[in-house]
PyMOL commands that place a pseudoatom at each C-alpha (Angstrom):
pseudoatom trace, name=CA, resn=UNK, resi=1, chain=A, elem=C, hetatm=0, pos=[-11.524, 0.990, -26.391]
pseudoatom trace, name=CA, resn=UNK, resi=2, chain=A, elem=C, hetatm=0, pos=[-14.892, -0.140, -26.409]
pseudoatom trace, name=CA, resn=UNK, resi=3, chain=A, elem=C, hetatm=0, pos=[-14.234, -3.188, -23.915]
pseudoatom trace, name=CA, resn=UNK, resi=4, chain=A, elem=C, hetatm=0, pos=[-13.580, -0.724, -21.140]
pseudoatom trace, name=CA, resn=UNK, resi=5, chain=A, elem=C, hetatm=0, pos=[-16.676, 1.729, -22.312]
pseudoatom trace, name=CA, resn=UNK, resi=6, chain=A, elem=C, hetatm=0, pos=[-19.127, -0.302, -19.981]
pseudoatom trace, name=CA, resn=UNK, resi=7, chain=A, elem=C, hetatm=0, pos=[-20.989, 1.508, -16.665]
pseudoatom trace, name=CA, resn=UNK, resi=8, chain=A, elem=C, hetatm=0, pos=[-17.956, 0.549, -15.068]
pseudoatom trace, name=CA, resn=UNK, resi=9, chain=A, elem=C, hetatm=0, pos=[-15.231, 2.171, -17.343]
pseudoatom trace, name=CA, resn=UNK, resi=10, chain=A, elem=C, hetatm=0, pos=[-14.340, 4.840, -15.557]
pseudoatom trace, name=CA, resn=UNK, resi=11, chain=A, elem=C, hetatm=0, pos=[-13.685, 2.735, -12.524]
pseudoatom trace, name=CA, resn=UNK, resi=12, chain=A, elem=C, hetatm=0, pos=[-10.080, 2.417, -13.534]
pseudoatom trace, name=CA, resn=UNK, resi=13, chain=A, elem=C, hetatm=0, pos=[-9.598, 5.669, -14.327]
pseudoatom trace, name=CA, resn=UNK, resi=14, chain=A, elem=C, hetatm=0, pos=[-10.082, 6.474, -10.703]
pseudoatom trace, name=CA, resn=UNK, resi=15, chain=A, elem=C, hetatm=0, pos=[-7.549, 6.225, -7.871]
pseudoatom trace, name=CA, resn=UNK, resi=16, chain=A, elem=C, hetatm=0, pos=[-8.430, 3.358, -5.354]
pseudoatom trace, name=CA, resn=UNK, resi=17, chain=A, elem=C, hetatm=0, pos=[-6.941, 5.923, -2.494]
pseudoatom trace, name=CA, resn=UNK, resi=18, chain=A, elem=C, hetatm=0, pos=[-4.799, 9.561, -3.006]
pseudoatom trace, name=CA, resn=UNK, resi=19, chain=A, elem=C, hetatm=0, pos=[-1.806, 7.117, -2.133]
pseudoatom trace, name=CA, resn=UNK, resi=20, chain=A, elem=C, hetatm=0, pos=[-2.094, 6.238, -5.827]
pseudoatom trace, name=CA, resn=UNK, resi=21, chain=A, elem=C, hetatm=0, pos=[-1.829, 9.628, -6.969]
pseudoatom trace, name=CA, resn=UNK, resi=22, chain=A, elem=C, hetatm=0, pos=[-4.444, 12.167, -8.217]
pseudoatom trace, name=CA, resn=UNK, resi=23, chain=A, elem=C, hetatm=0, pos=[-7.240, 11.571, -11.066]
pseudoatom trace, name=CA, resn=UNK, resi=24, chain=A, elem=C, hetatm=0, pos=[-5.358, 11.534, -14.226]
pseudoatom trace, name=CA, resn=UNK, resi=25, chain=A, elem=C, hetatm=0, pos=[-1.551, 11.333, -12.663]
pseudoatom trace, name=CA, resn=UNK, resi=26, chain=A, elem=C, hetatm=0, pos=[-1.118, 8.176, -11.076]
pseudoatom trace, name=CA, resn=UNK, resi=27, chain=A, elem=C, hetatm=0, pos=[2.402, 7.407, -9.059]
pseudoatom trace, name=CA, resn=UNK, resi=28, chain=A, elem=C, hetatm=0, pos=[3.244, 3.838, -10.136]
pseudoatom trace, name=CA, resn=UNK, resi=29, chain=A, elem=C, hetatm=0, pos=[4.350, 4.855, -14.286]
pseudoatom trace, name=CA, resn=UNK, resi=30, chain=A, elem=C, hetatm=0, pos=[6.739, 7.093, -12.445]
pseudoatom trace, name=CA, resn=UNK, resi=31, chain=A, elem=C, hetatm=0, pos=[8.616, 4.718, -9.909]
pseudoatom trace, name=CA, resn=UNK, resi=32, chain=A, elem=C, hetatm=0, pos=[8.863, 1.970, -12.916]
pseudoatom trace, name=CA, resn=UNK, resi=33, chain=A, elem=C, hetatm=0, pos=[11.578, 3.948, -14.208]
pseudoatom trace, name=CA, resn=UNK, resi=34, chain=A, elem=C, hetatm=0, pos=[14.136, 3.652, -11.469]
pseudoatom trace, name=CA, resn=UNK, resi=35, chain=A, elem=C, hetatm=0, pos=[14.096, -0.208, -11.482]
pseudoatom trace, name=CA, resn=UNK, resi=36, chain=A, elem=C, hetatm=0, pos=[14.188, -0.566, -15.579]
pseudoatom trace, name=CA, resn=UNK, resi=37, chain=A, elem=C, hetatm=0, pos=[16.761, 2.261, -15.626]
pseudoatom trace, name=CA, resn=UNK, resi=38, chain=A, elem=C, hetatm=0, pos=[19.014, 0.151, -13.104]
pseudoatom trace, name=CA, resn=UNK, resi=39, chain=A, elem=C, hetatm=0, pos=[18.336, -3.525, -14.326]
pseudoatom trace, name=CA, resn=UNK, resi=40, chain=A, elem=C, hetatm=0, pos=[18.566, -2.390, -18.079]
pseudoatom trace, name=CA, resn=UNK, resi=41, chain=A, elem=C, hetatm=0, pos=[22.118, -1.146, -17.017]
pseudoatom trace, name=CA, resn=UNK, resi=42, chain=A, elem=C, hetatm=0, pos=[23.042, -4.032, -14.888]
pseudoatom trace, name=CA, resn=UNK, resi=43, chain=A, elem=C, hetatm=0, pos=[22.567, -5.422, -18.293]
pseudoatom trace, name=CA, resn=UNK, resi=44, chain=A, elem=C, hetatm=0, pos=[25.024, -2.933, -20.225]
pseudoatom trace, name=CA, resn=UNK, resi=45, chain=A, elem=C, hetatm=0, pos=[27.569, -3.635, -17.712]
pseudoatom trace, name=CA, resn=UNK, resi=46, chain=A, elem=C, hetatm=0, pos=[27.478, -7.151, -18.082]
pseudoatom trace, name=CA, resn=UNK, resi=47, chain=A, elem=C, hetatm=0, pos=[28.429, -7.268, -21.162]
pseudoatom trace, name=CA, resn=UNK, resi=48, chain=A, elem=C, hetatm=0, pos=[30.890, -4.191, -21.104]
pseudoatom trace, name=CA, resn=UNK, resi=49, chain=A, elem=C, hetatm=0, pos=[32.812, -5.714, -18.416]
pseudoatom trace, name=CA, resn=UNK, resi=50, chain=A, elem=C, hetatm=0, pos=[34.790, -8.548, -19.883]
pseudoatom trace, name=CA, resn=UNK, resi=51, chain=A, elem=C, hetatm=0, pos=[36.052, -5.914, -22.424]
pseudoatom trace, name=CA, resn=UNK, resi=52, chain=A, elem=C, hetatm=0, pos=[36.923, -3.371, -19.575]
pseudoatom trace, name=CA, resn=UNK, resi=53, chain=A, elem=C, hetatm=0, pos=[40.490, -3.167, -18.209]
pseudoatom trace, name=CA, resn=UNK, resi=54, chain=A, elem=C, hetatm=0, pos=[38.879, -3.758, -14.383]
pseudoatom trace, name=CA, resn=UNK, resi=55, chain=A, elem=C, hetatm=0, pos=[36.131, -6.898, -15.147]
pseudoatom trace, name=CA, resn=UNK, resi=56, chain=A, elem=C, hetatm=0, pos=[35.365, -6.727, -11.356]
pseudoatom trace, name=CA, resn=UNK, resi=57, chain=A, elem=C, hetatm=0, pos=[34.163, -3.296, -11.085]
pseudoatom trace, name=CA, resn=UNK, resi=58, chain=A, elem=C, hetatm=0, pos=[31.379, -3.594, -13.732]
pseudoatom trace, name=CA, resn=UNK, resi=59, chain=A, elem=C, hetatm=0, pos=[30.403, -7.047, -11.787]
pseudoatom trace, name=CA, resn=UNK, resi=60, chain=A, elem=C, hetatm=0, pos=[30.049, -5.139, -8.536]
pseudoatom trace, name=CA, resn=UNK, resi=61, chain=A, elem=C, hetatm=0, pos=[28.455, -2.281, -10.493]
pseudoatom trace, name=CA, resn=UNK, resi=62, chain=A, elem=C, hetatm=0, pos=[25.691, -4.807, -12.103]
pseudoatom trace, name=CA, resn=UNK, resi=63, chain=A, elem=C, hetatm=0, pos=[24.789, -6.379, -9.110]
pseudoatom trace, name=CA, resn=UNK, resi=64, chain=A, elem=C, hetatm=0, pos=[24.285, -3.194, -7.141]
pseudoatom trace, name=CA, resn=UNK, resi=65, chain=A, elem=C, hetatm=0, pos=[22.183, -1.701, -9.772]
pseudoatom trace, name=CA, resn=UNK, resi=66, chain=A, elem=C, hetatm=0, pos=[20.169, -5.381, -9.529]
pseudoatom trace, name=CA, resn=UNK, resi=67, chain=A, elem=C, hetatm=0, pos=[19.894, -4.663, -6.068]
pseudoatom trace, name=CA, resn=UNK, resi=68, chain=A, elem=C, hetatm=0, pos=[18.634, -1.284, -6.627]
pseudoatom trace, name=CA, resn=UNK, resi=69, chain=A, elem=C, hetatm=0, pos=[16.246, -2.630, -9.163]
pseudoatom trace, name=CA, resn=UNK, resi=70, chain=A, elem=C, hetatm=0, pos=[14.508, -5.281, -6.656]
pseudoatom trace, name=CA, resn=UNK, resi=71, chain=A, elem=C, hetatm=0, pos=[14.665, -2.510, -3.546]
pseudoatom trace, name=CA, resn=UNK, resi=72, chain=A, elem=C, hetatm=0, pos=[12.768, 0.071, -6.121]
pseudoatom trace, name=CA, resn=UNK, resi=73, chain=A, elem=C, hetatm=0, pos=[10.374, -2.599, -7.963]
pseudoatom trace, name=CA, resn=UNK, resi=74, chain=A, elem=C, hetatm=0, pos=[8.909, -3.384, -5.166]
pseudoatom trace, name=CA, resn=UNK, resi=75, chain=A, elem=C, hetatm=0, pos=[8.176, -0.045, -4.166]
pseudoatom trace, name=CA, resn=UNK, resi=76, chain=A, elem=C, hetatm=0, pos=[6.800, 0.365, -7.462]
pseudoatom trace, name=CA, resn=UNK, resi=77, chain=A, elem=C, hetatm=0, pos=[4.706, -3.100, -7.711]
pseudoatom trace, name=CA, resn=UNK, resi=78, chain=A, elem=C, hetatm=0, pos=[2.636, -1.951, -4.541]
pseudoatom trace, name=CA, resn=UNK, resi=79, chain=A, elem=C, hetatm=0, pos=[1.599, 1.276, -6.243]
pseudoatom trace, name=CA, resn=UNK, resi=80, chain=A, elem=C, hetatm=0, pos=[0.714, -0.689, -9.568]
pseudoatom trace, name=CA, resn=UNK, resi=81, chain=A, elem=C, hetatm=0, pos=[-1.139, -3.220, -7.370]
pseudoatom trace, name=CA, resn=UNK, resi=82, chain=A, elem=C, hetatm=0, pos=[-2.950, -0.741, -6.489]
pseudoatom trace, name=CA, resn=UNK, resi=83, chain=A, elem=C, hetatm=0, pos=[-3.787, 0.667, -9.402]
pseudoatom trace, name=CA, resn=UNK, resi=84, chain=A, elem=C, hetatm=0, pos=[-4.646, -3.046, -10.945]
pseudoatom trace, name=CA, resn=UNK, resi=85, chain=A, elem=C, hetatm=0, pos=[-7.393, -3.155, -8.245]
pseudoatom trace, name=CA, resn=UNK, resi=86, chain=A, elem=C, hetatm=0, pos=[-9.523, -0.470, -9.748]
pseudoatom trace, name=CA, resn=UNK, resi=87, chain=A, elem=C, hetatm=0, pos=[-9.991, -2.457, -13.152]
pseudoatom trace, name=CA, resn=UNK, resi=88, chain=A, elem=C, hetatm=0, pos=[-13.473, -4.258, -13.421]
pseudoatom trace, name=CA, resn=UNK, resi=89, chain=A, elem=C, hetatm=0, pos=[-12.363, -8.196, -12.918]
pseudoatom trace, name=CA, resn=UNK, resi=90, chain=A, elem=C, hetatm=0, pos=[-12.553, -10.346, -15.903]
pseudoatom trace, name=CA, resn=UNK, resi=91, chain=A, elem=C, hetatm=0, pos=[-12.763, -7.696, -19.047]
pseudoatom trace, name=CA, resn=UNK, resi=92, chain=A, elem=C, hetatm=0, pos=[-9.359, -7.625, -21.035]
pseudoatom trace, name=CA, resn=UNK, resi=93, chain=A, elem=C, hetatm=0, pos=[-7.818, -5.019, -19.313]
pseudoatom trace, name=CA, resn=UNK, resi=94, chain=A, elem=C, hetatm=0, pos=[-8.051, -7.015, -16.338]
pseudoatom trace, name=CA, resn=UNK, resi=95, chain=A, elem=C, hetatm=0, pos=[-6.190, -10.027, -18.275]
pseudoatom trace, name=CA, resn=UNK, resi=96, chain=A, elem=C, hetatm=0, pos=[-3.616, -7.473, -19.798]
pseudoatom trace, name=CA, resn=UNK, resi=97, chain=A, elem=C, hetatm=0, pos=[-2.759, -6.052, -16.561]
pseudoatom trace, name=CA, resn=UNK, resi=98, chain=A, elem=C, hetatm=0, pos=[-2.476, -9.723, -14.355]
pseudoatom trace, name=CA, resn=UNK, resi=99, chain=A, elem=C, hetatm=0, pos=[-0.251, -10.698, -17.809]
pseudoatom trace, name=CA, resn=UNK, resi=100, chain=A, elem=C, hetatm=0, pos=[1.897, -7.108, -16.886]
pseudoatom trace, name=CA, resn=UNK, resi=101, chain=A, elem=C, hetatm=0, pos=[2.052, -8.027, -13.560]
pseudoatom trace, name=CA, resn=UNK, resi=102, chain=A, elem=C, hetatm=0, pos=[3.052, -11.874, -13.924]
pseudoatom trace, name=CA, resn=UNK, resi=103, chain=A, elem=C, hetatm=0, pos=[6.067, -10.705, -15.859]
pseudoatom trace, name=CA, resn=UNK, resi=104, chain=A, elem=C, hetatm=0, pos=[7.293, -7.791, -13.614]
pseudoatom trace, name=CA, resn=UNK, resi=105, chain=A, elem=C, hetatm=0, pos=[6.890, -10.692, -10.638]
pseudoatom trace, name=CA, resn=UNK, resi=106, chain=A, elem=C, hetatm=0, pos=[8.594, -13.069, -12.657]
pseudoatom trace, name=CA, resn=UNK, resi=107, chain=A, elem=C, hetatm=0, pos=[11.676, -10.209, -13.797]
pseudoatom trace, name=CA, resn=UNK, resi=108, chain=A, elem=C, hetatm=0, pos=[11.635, -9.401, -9.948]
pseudoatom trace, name=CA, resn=UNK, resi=109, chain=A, elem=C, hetatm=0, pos=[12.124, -13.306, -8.891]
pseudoatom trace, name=CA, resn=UNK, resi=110, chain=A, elem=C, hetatm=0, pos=[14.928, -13.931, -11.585]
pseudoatom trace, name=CA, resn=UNK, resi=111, chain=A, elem=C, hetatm=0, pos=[16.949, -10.947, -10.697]
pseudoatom trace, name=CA, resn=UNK, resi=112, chain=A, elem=C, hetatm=0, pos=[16.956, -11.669, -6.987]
pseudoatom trace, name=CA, resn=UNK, resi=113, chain=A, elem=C, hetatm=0, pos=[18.509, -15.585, -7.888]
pseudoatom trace, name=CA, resn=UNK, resi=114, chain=A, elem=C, hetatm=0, pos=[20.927, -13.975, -9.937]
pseudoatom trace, name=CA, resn=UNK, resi=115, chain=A, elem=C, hetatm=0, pos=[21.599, -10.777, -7.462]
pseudoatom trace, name=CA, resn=UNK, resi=116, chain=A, elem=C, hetatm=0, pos=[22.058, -14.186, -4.856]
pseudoatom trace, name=CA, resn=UNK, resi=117, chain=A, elem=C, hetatm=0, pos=[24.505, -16.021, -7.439]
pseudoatom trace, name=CA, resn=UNK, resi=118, chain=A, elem=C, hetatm=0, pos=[26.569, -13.076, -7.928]
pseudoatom trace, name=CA, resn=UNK, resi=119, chain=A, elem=C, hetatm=0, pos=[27.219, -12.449, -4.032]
pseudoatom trace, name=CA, resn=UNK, resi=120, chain=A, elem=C, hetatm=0, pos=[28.809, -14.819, -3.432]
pseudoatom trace, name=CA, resn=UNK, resi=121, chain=A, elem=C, hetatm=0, pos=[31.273, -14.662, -6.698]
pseudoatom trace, name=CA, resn=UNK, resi=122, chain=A, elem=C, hetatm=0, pos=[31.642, -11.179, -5.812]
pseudoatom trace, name=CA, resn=UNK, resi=123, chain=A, elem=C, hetatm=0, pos=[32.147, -11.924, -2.248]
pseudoatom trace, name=CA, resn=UNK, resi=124, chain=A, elem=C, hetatm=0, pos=[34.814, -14.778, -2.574]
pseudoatom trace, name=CA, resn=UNK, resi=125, chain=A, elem=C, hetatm=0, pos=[36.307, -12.957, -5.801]
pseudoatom trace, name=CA, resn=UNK, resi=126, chain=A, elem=C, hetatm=0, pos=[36.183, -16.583, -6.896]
pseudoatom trace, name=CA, resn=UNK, resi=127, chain=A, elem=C, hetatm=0, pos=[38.665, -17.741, -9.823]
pseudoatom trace, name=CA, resn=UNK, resi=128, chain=A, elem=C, hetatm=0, pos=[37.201, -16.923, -13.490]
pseudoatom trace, name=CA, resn=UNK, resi=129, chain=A, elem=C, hetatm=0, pos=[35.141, -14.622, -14.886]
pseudoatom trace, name=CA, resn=UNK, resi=130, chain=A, elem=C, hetatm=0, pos=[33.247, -12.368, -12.571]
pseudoatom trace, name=CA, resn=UNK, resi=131, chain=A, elem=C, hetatm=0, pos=[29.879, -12.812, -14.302]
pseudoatom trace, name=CA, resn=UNK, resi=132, chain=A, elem=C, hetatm=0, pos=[29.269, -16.303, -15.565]
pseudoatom trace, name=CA, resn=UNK, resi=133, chain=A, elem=C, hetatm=0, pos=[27.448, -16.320, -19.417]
pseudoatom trace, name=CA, resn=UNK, resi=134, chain=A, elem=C, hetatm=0, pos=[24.518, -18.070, -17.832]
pseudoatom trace, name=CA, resn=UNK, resi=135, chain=A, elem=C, hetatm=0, pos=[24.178, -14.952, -15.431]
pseudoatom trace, name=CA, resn=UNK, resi=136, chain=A, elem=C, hetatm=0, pos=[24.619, -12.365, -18.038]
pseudoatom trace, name=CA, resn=UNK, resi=137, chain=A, elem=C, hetatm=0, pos=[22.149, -14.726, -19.933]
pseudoatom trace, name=CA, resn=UNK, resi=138, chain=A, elem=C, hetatm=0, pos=[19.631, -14.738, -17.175]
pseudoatom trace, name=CA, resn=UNK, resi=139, chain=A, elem=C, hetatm=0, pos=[19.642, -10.656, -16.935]
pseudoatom trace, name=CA, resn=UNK, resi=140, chain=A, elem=C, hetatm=0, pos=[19.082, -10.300, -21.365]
pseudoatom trace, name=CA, resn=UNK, resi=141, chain=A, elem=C, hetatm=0, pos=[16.414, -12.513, -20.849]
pseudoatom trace, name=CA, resn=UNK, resi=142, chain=A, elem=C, hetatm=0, pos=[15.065, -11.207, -18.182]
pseudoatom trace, name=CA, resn=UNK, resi=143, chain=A, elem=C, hetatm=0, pos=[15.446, -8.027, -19.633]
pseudoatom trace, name=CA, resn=UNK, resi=144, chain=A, elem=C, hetatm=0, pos=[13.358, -8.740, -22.614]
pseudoatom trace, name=CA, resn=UNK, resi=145, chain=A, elem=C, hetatm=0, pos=[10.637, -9.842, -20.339]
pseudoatom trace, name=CA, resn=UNK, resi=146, chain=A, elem=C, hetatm=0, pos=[10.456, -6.412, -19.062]
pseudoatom trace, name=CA, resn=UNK, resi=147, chain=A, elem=C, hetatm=0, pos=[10.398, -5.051, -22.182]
pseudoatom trace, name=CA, resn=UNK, resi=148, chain=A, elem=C, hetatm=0, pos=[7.630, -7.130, -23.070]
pseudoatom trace, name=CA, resn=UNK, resi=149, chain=A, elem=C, hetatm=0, pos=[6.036, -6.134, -19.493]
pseudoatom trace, name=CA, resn=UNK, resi=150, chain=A, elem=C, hetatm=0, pos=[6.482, -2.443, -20.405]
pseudoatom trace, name=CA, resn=UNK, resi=151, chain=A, elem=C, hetatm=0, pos=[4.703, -3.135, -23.440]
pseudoatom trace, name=CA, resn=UNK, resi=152, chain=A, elem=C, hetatm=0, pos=[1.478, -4.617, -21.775]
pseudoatom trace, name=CA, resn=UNK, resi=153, chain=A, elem=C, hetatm=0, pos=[1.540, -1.375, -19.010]
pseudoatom trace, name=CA, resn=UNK, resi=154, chain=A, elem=C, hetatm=0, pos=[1.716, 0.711, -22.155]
pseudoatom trace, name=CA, resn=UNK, resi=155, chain=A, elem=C, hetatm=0, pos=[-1.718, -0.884, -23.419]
pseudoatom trace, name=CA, resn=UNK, resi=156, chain=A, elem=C, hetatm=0, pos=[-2.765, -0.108, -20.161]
pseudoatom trace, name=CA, resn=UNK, resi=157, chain=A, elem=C, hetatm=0, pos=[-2.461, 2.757, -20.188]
pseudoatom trace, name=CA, resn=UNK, resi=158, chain=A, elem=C, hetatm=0, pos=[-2.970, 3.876, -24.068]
pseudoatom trace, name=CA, resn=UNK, resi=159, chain=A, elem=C, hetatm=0, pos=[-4.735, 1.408, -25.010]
pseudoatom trace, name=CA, resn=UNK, resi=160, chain=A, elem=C, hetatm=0, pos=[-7.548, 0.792, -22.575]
pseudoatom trace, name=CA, resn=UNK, resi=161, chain=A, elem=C, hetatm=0, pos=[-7.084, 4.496, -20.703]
pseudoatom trace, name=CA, resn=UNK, resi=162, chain=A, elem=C, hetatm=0, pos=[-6.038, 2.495, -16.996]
pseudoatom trace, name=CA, resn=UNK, resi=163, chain=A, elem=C, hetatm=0, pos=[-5.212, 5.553, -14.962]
pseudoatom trace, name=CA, resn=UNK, resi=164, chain=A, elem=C, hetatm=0, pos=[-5.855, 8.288, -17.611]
pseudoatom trace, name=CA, resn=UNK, resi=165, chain=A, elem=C, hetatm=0, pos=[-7.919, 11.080, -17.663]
pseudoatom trace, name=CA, resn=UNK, resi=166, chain=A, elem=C, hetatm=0, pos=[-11.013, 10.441, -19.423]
pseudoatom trace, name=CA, resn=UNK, resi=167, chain=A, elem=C, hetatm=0, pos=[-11.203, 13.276, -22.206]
pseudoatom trace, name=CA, resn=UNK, resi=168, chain=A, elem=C, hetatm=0, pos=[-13.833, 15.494, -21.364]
pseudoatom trace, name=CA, resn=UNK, resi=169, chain=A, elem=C, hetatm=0, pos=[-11.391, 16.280, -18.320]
pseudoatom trace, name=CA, resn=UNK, resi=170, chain=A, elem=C, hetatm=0, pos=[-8.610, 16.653, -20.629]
pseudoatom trace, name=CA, resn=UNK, resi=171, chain=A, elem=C, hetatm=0, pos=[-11.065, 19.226, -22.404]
pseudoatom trace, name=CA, resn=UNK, resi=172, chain=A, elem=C, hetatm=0, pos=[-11.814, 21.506, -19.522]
pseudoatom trace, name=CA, resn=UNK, resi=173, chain=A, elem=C, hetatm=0, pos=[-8.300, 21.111, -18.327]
pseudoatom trace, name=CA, resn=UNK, resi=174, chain=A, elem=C, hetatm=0, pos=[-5.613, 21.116, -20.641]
pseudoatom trace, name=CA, resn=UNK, resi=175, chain=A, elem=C, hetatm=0, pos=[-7.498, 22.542, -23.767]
pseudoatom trace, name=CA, resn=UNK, resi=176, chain=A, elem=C, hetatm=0, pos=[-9.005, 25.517, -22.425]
pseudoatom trace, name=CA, resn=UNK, resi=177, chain=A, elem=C, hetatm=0, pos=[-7.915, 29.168, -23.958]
pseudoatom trace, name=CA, resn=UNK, resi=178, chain=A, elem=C, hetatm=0, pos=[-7.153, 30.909, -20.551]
pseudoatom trace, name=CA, resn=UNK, resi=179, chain=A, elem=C, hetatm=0, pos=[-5.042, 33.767, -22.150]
pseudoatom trace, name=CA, resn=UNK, resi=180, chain=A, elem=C, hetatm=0, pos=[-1.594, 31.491, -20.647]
pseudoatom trace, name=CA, resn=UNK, resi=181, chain=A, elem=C, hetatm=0, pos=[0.921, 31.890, -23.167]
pseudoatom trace, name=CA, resn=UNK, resi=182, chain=A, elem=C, hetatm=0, pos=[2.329, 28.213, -24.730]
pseudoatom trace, name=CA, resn=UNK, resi=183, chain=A, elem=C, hetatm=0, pos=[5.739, 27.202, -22.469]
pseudoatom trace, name=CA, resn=UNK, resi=184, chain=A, elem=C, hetatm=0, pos=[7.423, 27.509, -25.790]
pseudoatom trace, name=CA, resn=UNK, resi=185, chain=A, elem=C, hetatm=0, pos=[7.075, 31.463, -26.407]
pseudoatom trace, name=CA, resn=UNK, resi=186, chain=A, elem=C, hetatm=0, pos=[7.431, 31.982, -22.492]
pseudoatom trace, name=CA, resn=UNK, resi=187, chain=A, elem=C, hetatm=0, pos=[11.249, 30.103, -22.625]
pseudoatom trace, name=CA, resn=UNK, resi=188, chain=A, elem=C, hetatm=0, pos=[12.215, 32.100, -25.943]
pseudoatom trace, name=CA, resn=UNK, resi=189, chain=A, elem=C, hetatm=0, pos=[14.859, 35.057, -25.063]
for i in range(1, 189): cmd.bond("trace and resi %d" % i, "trace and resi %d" % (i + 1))
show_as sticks, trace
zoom trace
């Protein structure tokens, strides 16, 4: 915590424009969720297919969910780009975060070759299986990259405070007594 505690600390707790989102609520954590979501069960249907009864429909499942993952990660890349441009160059949150974006680059690259190898298997409804094992290999791999990715933008975030409201804000925000009763009595019947 202390790297970041410099004059420039709060630098990257600040949006770089209110495309980012507000102080304290930035977008890009948000729109990560669709592409993991989709690759991580391209994934699961991979490897549920060859035990299915129709092998073909979880191939045409996983790649469209692939697809979906590289349409919505790079939605969600610009927004963390952004966000990666507020950290002060050259202090370790700067490293962690080019690390967190080299592997969500990389994860984006390998699913588009194997979104690319699968078209045309899919397309042709070649002979064989409708996922080759190096495929369904490429996607666990690439997988685990993300979750090592995910990792690093949790650091990010937790770790060095990227993004978050610093905590005197969280004081006079979310710790106030205001005479608001807690969600939890106001949902009780």
């Amino acid at each position: 915590m202390n790297e970041m505690r410099d004059t420039n600390y709060k630098q990257a707790k600040e949006p770089k424009t209110p495309l980012a989102g507000p102080y304290g609520h930035p977008i890009h954590p948000l729109l990560v969720t669709v592409p993991i979501g989709a690759w991580m069960s391209s994934v699961a249907f991979d490897f549920i297919g060859p035990a299915s009864e129709d092998e073909w429909a979880y191939a045409i499942g996983a790649k469209r969910l692939i697809d979906i993952g590289i349409i919505t990660a790079t939605g969600a890349a610009m927004f963390g780009l952004i966000d990666f441009l507020q950290i002060p160059r050259g202090k370790r949150a700067w490293y962690t975060g080019l690390a967190h974006a080299g592997l969500n680059v990389a994860a984006l690259s390998l699913f588009a070759v194997n979104s690319a190898t699968r078209g045309q298997r899919i397309r042709g409804r070649e002979p064989g299986p409708s996922v080759t094992w190096w495929q369904r290999g490429m996607s666990l791999m690439t997988a685990m990259s993300l979750l090592a990715s995910g990792w690093l933008g949790g650091s990010l975030t937790y770790h060095y405070g990227v993004r978050v409201a610093d905590e005197e804000h969280q004081k006079e925000t979310g710790y106030r007594e205001d005479g608001m009763r807690p969600l939890t009595d106001m949902l009780r019947l």
